[in-house]
N, C-alpha and C positions, 0 to 999 in steps of 0.2 A: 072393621078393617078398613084402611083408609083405600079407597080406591084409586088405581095406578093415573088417571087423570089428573087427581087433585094435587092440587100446588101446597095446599093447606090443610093439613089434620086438622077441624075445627074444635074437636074436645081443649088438646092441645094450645091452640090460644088462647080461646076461652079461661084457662087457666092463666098464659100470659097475659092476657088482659087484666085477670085479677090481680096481679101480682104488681101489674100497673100502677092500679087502684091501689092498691094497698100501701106502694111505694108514695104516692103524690099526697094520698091524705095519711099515711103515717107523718112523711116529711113538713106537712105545712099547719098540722092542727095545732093549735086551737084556732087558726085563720082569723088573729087579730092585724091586719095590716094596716100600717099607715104611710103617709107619703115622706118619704126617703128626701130630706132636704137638701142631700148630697150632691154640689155643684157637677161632679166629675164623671154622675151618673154610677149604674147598676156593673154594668160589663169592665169599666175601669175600676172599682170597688174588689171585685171579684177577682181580674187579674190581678192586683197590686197585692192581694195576698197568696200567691204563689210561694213563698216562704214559712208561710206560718205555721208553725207545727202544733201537731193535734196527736193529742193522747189514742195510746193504742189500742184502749180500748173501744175510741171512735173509730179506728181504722177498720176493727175485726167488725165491730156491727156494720159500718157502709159495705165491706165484703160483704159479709152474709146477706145482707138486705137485697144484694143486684143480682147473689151468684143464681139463684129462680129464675130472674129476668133471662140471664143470657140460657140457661141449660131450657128451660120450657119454652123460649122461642127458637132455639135452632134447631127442637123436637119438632114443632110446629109446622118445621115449614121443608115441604121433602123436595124437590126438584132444582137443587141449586146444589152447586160444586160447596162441599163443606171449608173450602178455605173464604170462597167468596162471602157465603155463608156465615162466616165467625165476623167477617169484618162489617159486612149489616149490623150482624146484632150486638157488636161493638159499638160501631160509631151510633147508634140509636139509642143506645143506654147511655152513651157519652151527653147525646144531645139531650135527652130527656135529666140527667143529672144536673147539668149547668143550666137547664131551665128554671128545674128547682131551685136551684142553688143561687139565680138572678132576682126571684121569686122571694125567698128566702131574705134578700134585704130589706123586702118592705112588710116582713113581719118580725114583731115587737118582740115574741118566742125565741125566736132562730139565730144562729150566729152563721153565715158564709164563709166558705171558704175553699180555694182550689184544693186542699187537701182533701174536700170531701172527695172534689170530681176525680182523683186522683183513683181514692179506694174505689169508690163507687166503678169508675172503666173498668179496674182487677175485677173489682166481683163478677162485674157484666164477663169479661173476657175467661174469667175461671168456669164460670158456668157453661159458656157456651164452648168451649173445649172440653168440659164434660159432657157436655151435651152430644157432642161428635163423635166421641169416644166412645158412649155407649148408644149413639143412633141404633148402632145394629142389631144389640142384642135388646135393647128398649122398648116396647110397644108398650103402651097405656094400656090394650084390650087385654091382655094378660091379668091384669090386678084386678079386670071387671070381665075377667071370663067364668063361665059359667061353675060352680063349684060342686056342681054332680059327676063332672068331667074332672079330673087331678092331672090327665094326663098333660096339658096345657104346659105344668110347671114341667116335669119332666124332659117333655121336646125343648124348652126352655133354659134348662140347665144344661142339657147336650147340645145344645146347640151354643151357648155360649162358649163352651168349652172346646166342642169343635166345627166351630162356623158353619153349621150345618143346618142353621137351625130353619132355614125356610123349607127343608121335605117337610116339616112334621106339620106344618101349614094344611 
């Protein structure tokens, strides 16, 4: 049970961390880079295809891929107004997208493109408005509470149902 001091449920990012990891070396493997000969540089490369249109089914995978990011860090982190909150872990997924995505020029694999950072913010921003939506009926300790106890799910489902659920605490 996270303790009312802590700023950060550490299981919780822990998992955001993985998701991290997961997101950086899914997006740049096989890490064959070379140097980008490109006069006009990485960040002008990257703006200049604002336009480009990308299949949808890159769209739904860049979603999928972020919406973890934003739902497991705005689980993560309890002592912050949930709107201030969404917008953290927006602009953080934003920044970490267009890293990659600058990143991503100077590997021989990858194609760039603002339509990724595009999806990729949705994902982040659908996640973490899932993320707020169910902060309250959510805990992680539930899925690893004890299984000789059922009563757990119980208080659980009444309490989602009728916001009650911290007596059964």
């Amino acid at each position: 049970m996270p303790s009312p001091e802590r700023w950060i449920e550490p299981r919780l990012a822990i998992i955001a961390a993985g998701v991290v990891g997961i997101i950086v070396y899914g997006s740049l493997y096989p890490f064959e880079f070379y140097d980008n000969p490109d006069v006009h540089g990485p960040v002008h490369d990257l703006i200049a295809s604002w336009r480009t249109p990308t299949s949808r089914d890159d769209v739904i995978a860049n979603i999928l891929l972020y919406l973890p990011l934003g739902f497991f860090s705005v689980q993560s982190v309890r002592r912050l107004r949930s709107f201030i909150l969404v917008l953290l872990v927006v602009f953080a997924g934003t920044v970490l997208s267009v890293a990659i995505e600058l990143t991503q020029l100077y590997d021989l694999e990858h194609y760039s493109a603002m339509a990724d950072v595009y999806a990729n913010t949705a994902g982040t921003l659908l996640g973490a408005t899932a993320g707020v939506v169910l902060r309250r009926g959510f805990h992680l300790r539930l899925f690893w509470a004890s299984s000789r106890d059922p009563s757990w799910f119980c208080c659980w489902r009444a309490g989602s149902a009728t916001n009650s659920f911290r007596m059964c605490r």
